[in-house]
N, C-alpha and C positions, 0 to 999 in steps of 0.2 A: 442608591443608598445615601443617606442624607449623613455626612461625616463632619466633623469639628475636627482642627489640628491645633492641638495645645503647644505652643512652641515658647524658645524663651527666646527675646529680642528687646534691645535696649527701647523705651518710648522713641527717640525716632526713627530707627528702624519702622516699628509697626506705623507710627503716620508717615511716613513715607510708602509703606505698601500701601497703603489705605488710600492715600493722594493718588497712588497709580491707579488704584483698582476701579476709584469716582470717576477720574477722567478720563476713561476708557482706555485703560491699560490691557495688559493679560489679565482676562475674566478668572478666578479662582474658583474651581469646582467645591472648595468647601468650607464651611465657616472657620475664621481664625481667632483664639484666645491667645494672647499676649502674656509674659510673665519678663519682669526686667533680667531674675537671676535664675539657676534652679533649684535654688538655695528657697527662693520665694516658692515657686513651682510646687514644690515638695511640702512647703510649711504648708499649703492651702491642699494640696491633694493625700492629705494623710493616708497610711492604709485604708482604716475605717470609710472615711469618705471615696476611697476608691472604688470597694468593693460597694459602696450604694450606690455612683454612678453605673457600676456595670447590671446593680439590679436594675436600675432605672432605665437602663441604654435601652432603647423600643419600645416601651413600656407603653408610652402616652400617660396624660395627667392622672396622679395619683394623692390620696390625701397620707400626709405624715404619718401617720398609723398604718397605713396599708404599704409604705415602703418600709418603715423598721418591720414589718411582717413579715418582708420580704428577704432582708437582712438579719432575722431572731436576733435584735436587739432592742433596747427598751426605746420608747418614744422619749422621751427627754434628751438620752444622747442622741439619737437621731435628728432630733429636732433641733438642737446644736451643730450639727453637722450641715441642715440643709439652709440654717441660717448662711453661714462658713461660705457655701457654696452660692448660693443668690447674692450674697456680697461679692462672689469673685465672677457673675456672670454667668456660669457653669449652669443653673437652674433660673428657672420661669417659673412665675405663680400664673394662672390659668386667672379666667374674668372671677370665676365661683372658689380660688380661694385653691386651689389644688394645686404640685407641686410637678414642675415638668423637665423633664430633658430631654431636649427635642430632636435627638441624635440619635443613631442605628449605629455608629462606630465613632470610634475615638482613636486617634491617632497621635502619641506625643514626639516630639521630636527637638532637641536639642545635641549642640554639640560639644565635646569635652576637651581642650586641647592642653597639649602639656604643657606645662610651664616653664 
């Protein structure tokens, strides 16, 4: 099952994973999205845009109207949202223009510590 782990990690944290993972560090079984706070995390995964990830999640490439179809909401907001998200990494445009999330599971993960 092909997973992404949305995690929040300050910029060097994640190039430091990233430096270990190129030179033959521990292999990581699954792709990594970065987020500095999850303050940020949460600005870009709106409810809205969550629940189209989860329609999208195995889907394979689909056109903007046939994912708000999938989500019964209008293309416009939709199409605002998968803006949102292809800015943040989260989606792929396919060679012909489709709109893809190329994951079978999502896993987020951050930590909350008191202050």
């Amino acid at each position: 099952m092909k997973t992404v782990i949305l995690e929040v990690r300050s910029p060097n944290e994640a190039m430091a994973g990233f430096a270990e993972s190129w030179t033959g560090g521990k292999r990581q079984k699954a792709a990594r999205i970065s987020f500095a706070s999850p303050e940020l995390l949460w600005k870009v995964l709106t409810a809205k845009r969550w629940e189209l990830l989860k329609a999208l999640c195995g889907a394979g490439p689909v056109s903007i109207r046939d994912a708000a179809r999938r989500v019964h909401r209008d293309v416009k907001g939709v199409h605002g949202d998968v803006v949102a998200l292809l800015e943040a990494g989260l989606l792929s445009r396919t060679a012909e223009g489709a709109i893809e999330f190329p994951y079978e599971a999502v896993k987020v993960e951050f930590l909350l510590l008191a202050a």
